[in-house]
Structures are given as structure tokens and as C-alpha cells.
C-alpha positions as CSV (number, residue, x, y, z in Angstrom):
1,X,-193.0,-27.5,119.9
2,X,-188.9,-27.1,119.6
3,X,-186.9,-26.4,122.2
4,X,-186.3,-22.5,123.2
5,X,-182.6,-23.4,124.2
6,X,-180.1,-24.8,121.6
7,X,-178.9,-28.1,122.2
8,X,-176.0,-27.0,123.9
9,X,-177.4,-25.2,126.0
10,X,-180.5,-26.7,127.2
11,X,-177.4,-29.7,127.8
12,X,-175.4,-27.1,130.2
13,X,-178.9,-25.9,132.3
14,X,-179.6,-30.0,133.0
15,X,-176.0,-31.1,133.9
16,X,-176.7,-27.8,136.5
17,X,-179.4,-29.6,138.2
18,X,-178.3,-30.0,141.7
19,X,-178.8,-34.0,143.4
20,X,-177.3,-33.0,146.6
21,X,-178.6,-30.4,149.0
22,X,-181.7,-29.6,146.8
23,X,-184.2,-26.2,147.9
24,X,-186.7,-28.6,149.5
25,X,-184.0,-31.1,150.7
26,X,-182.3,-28.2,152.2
27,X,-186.0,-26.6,153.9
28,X,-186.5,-30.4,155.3
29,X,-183.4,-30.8,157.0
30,X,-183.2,-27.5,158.3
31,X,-187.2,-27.7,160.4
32,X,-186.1,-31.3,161.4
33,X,-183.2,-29.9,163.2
34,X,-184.6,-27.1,164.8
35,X,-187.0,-29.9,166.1
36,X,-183.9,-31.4,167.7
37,X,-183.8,-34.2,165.3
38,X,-179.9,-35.2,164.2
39,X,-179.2,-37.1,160.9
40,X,-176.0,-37.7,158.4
41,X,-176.2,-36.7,155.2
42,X,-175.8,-38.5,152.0
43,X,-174.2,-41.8,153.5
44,X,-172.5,-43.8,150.7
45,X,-172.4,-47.0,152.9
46,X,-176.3,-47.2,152.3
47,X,-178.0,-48.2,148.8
48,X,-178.8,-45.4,147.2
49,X,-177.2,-43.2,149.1
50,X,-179.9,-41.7,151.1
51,X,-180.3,-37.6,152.0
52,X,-180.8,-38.6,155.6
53,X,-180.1,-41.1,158.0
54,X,-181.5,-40.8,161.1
55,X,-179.9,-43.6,162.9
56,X,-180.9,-43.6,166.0
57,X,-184.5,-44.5,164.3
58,X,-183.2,-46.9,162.1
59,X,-184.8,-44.7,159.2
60,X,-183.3,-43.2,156.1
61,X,-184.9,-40.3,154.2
62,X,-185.0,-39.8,150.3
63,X,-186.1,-36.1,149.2
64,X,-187.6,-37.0,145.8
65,X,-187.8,-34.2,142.9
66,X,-190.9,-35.3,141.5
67,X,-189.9,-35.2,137.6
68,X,-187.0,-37.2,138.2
69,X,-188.4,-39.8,140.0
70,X,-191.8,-40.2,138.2
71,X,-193.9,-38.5,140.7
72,X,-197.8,-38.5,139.2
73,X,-198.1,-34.7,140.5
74,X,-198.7,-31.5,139.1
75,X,-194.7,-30.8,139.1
76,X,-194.3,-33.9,136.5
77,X,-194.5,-33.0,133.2
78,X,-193.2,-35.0,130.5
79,X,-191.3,-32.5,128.1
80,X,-192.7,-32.3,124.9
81,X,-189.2,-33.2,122.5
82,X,-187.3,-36.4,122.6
83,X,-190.1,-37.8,125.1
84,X,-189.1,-41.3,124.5
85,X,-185.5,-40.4,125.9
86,X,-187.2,-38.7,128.9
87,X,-189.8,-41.8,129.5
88,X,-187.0,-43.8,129.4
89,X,-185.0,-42.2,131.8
90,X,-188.0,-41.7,134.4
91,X,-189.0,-45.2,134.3
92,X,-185.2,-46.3,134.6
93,X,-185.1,-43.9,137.7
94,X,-188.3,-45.2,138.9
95,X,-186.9,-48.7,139.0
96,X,-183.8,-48.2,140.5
97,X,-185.6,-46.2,143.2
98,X,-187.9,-49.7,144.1
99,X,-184.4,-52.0,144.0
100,X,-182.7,-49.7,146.4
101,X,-186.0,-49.2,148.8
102,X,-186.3,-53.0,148.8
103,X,-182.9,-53.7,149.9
104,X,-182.9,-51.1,152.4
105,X,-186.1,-52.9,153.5
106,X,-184.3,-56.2,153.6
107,X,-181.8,-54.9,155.6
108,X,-183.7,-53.3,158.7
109,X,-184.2,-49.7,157.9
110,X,-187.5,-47.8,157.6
111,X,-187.8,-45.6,155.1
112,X,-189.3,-42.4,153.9
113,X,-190.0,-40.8,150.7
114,X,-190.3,-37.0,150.8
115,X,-191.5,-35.9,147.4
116,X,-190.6,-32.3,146.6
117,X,-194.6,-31.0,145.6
118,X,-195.1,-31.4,149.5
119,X,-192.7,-29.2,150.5
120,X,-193.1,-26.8,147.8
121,X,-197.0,-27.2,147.7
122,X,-199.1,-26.9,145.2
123,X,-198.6,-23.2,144.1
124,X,-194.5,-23.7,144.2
125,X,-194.5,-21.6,147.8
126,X,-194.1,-23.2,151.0
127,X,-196.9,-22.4,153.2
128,X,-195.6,-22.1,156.6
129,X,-198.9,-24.2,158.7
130,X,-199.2,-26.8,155.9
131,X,-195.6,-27.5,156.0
132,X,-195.5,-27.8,159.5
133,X,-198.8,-29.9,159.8
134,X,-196.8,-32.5,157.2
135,X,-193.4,-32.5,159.1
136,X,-195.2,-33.2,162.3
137,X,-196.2,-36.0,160.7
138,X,-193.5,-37.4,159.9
139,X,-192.0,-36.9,163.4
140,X,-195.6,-38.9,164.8
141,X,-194.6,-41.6,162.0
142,X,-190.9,-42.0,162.9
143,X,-191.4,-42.4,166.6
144,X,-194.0,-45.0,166.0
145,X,-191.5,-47.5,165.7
146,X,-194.6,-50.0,164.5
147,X,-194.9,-48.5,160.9
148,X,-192.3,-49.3,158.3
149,X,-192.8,-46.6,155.5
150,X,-193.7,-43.0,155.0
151,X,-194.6,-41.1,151.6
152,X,-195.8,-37.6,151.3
153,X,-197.9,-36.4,148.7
């Protein structure tokens, strides 16, 4: 099956894919806060730059999109043309993602993957007591200060 966007296009509508401040990055942040939880964002002085750093835990926080980094959910789908490019690319991502987590685990800091299908859910739409259930979760997992990772979904 082609492509319903010329190349140009379809080359415009991925370079607009946000990495920063993403819809479920954005929901997470916003219910840890209100739980009086307080992070930086997007620290540069960490590998791989991490969405959140909750210091006072010792604890960085990666929001994963799920087709970018490779995710076996219902939101991955390999697209159908230049496939090999896109395998590629995932795995690449993939990797990247397990050199970063292991020096981050080298140095000290406990970390968490939050993948975007469990924020979304599995219908796209947030459902309020689900989302709550798995954020309340994660709070129970970073104050146990005895387990080293977290990983929705």
C-alpha cells in the first residue's frame, strides 16, 4: 500500500512530532504535581536527557511513545513502506534507550519507564480511575526506596 501523503509531506508531518512535552508526558507531570511531587524537566546533565528528575528520590522518568521506542503494544505498528528504514530506526532507538538506562543505573539513579499506551489506554482515552490506579503506583514504587525499576504497560 503507498503512502497517502507525498513524500514531502509525509517528511513535514514527522519532523512535527513533538520529543519534548508530549500529550501523555504533559498528563503525567501535571497528576504528579498535583500530588505534591516536584521534578525538573528535561535535564541535559543526565544520559539521555530524562523527562523527569525527581531528585529528591534519586529517580529519573522517561515517558516512552510506544512506536518510537519499540513498545510490543497495540500503538506499535510497523508502517507498511520503507519498513526496513523504520526497523532500523526502532531497533537503533531501542538500543540507545538500554545504553542510556544502564549508565544511569551505573550511576545511582532509579529509573522509570512510562510508556505512552498506559496513559492513553487502550482505546486512546484516558480513563480517569485506571489512570489513577497506575499513577498511584508509581508513587508506592518510588517511595519504596528498595526497588530499582518501574515499567508500565
Amino acid at each position: 500500500m503507498t503512502d497517502v501523503f507525498s513524500a514531502a509531506t509525509r517528511s513535514k508531518n514527522m519532523r512535527a512530532i513533538r520529543n519534548k512535552d508530549t500529550g501523555p508526558e504533559m498528563l503525567f507531570r501535571k497528576t504528579l504535581y498535583a500530588r505534591g511531587l516536584r521534578y525538573r524537566l528535561h535535564v541535559n546533565a543526565l544520559p539521555g536527557t530524562p523527562d523527569l528528575v525527581l531528585a529528591k528520590f534519586k529517580t529519573v522518568v522517561f515517558v516512552n511513545g510506544c512506536f518510537w521506542h519499540g513498545h510490543r503494544c497495540h500503538l506499535c505498528k510497523v508502517p507498511k513502506t520503507r519498513t526496513e528504514f523504520w526497523l532500523t530506526k526502532i531497533s537503533a532507538n531501542v538500543s540507545r534507550d538500554a545504553r542510556v538506562h544502564q549508565k544511569l543505573s551505573d550511576a545511582g539513579w532509579r529509573i522509570a519507564v512510562i510508556w505512552e499506551c498506559a496513559v492513553k489506554g487502550r482505546t486512546g482515552q484516558t480513563h480517569a480511575a485506571e489512570f489513577n490506579q497506575f499513577v498511584d503506583a508509581f508513587v508506592a514504587w518510588l517511595h519504596d526506596s528498595d526497588s530499582t525499576g518501574f515499567e508500565s504497560g
